[in-house]
N, C-alpha and C positions, 0 to 999 in steps of 0.2 A: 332307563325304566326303573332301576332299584331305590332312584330318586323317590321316583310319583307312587310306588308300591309304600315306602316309608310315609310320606305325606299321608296319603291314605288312612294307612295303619295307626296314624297319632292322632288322627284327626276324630270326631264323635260319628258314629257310635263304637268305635276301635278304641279309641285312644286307653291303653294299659291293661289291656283285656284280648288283647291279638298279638300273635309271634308268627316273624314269616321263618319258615322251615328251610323250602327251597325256592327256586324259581327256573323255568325256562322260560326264554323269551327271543323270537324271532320278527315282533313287529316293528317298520323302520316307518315311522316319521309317523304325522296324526290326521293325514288329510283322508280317513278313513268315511267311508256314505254310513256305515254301517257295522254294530259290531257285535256279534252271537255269546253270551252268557250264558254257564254254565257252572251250576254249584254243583259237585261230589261230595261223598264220602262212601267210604267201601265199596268200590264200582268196578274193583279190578274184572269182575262178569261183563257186565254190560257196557262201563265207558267206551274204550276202545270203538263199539259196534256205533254208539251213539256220537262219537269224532267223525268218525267216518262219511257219516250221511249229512253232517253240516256241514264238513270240508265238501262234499260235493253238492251241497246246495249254497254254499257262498261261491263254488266256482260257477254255478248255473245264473246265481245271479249281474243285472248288466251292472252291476259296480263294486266298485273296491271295499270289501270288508275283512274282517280278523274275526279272531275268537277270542274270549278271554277265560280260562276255568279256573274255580278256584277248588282247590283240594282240600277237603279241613276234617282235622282229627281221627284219619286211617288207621285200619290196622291192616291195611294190605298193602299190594302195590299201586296202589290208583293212580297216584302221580305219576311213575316212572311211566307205566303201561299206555296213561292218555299223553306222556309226552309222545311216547314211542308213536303212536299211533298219529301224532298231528303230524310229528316228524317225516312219516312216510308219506302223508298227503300234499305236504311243502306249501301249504297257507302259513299266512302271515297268524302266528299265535303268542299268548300271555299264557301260561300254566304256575299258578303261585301254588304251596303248599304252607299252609299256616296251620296253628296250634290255638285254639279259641278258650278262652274262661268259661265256666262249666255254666256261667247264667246264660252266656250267646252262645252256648255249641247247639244251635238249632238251621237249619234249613233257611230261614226266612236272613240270619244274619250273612249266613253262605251266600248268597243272591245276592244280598245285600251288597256285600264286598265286592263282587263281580260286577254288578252293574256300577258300582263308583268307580270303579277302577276302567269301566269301558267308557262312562261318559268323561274322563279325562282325556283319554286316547282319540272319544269321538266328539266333542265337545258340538260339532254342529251335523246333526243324521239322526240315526237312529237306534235305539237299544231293542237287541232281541234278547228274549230268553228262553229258552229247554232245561230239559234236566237228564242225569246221564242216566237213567236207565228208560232212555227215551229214541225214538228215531225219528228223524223228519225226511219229509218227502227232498227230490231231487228241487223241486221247483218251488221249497218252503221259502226258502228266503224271497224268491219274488214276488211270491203271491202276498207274503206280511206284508211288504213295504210297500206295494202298490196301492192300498186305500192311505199308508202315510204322503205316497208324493200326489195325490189328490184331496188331502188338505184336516187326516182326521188324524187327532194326536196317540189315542194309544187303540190297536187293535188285539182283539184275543181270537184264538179257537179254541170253538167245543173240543174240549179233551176225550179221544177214542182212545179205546184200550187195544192191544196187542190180541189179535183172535186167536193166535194158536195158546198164548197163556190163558187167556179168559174158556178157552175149553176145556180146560184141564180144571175149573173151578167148578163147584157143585152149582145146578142151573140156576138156582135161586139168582144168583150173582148178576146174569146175564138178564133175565128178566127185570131185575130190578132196575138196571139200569136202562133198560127200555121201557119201561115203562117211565120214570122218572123224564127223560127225552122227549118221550111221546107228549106227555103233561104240561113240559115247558114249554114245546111246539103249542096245541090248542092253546096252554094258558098265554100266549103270546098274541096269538091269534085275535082271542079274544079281547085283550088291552087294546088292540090296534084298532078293532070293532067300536068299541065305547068310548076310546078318545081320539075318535078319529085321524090317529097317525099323531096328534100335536106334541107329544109328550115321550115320544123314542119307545124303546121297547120295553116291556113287561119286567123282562133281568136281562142281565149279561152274562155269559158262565164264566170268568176266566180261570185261566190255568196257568200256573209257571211254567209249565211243560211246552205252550206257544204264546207267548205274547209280541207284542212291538211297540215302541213306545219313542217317540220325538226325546233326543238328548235335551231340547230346549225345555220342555215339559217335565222331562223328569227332575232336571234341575230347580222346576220354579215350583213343584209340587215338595221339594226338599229331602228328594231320595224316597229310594223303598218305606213304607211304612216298617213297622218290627211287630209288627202281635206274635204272639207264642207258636200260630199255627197260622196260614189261612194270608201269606202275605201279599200272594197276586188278587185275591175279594179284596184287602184293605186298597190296594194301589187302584182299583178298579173304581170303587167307592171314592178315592180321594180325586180320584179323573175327572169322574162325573159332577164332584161338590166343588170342582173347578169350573165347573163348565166346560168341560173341554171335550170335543167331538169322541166319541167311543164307538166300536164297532166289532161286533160277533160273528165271525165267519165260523162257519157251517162245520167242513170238513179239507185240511189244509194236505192231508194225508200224514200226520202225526199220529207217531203210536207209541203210546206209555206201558209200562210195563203192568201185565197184571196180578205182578208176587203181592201176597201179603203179609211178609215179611220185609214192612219196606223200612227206609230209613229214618223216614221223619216220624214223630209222634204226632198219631192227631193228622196224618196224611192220608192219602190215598190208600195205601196199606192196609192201612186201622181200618177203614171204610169199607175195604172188600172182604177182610178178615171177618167185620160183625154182621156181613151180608151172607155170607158164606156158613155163619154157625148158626144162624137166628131164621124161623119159618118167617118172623113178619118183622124185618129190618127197618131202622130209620133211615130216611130218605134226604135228598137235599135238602135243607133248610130253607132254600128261598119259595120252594114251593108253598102256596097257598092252597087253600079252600076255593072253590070258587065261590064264593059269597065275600068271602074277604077279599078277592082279585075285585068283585065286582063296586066293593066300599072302595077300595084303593082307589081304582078308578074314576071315580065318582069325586071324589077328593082331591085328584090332581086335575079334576078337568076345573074344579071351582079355585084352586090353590097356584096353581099356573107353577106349580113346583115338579119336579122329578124326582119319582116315587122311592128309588132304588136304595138309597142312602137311609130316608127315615122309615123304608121297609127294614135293613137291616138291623136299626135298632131299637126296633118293633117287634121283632121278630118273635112268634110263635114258638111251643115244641114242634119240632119236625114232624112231617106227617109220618104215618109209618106206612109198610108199602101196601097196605089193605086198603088204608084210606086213600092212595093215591090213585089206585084202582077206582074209585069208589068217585073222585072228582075225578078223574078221565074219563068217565062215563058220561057226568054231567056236560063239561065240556064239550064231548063230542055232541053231544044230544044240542046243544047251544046251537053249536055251529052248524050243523047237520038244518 
């Protein structure tokens, strides 16, 4: 394995810009269905808890899977703690601990490395990914990969927050993201109203927190994208400008954490932090107006194209959450 972790490491977007620190490794051979990724950093709180509930939802699922996490630039125990913790569940696992140059010490390159490093190991299945201050249901892993062995290449869930942390945030926080939810449900609705289903759905939300993704796929789309922030929308976006089948489950029983103090810049965190200080917060980005849902519309039914990609880079200011209010109302009144 210290082989394919070096390969990796020299290879682009690694190459003289990554150091591996340590490694634990218990996975024997590569005939793996399936294999769960995991980026850390400073996780010695939550990894552990988040090991846990994917070592028992790879054991819930009917086939042979591993984990792979990658540790990068702690300042705690995160490594030893997430070995300790796989250790005691006795799955097949990869735990590296690397040292990243100060342009890739982000999140998206974290992933990054973990999922190269699991589509070697799984070269023909599937790539999941979570994140450690994350937990998934006991039956996560069967639920992702059952729209992959019926034929769609990468699937996501709606990311839910954690209820007992998201109580402890001031309401605003909780509202918003209900509302927001609510928005993209009608604004969905409505897409499927106007182009008669021919044209897939309105957006996708992905999250790094659940995704899955065919190893064949991830290979042929050329790896993780890298933007600064935002690497599961770019993977999402490069799926669909593939053409390749994509798919939004609902709720898989994933729950991310709802600190906002979180680790990426530009993450989740950041997001609940300016929802939390602000009366009228910015909201998703992919939400529209509905008048501009209704041009989209109209556009991809004469363009025979999918909206999702030259929506995002189209893209408006965010609404902010008054206005979102304000087209959820329309919406409803639409569809009503």
């Amino acid at each position: 394995m210290r082989c394919l972790i070096d390969e990796v490491l020299q290879a682009e977007p690694f190459s003289g810009r990554a150091r591996l620190c340590a490694m634990a490794d218990t996975i024997t051979g590569f005939e793996h269905a399936f294999v769960v990724t995991v980026p850390a950093r400073n996780e010695a709180d939550y990894g552990p808890r988040c090991m846990k509930s994917v070592a028992e939802a790879i054991r819930q699922a009917d086939r042979r899977g591993a984990v792979v996490v990658v540790v990068h630039d702690s300042a705690d125990r995160s490594f030893d703690l997430i070995a300790a913790a796989l250790a005691v569940e006795r799955i097949e696992a990869l735990i590296v601990e690397v040292s990243f140059d100060a342009d890739i010490r982000n999140a998206p390159h974290a992933r990054r490395l973990a999922l190269d490093l699991a589509a070697r190991i799984c070269p023909v299945g599937a790539l999941l990914t979570t994140d450690a201050d994350t937990t998934v249901s006991p039956q996560w892993c069967r639920r992702m990969l059952a729209p992959i062995s019926t034929g769609y290449d990468l699937v996501c869930e709606d990311m839910h927050l954690d209820d007992s942390e998201l109580a402890q945030l001031p309401v605003m926080v909780r509202q918003v993201g209900e509302a927001e939810r609510a928005l993209f449900d009608a604004s969905n609705a409505l897409w499927l109203r106007w182009t008669g289903g021919a044209h897939g759905v309105f957006a996708h939300r992905p999250s790094g927190a659940s995704m899955a993704i065919r190893s064949a796929i991830y290979a042929r789309l050329g790896g993780l994208p890298l933007p600064t922030v935002g690497e599961d929308m770019a993977l999402c976006e490069a799926a669909l400008g593939a053409q390749c089948a994509v798919l939004t489950l609902s709720d898989c029983g994933t729950r991310t954490s709802a600190r906002i103090a979180g680790r990426a810049d530009g993450g989740c965190g950041a997001a609940l932090k300016d929802r939390a200080g602000h009366d009228d917060p910015s909201c998703d980005g992919r939400l529209l107006k509905i008048e501009a849902l209704r041009s989209l519309a109209d556009n991809a039914i004469h363009s025979r194209g999918m909206p999702f990609g030259e929506a995002a880079q189209n893209r408006p200011q965010p609404l902010r959450y008054s206005e979102v209010l304000i087209e959820l109302e329309k919406a409803l009144r639409l569809l009503a």
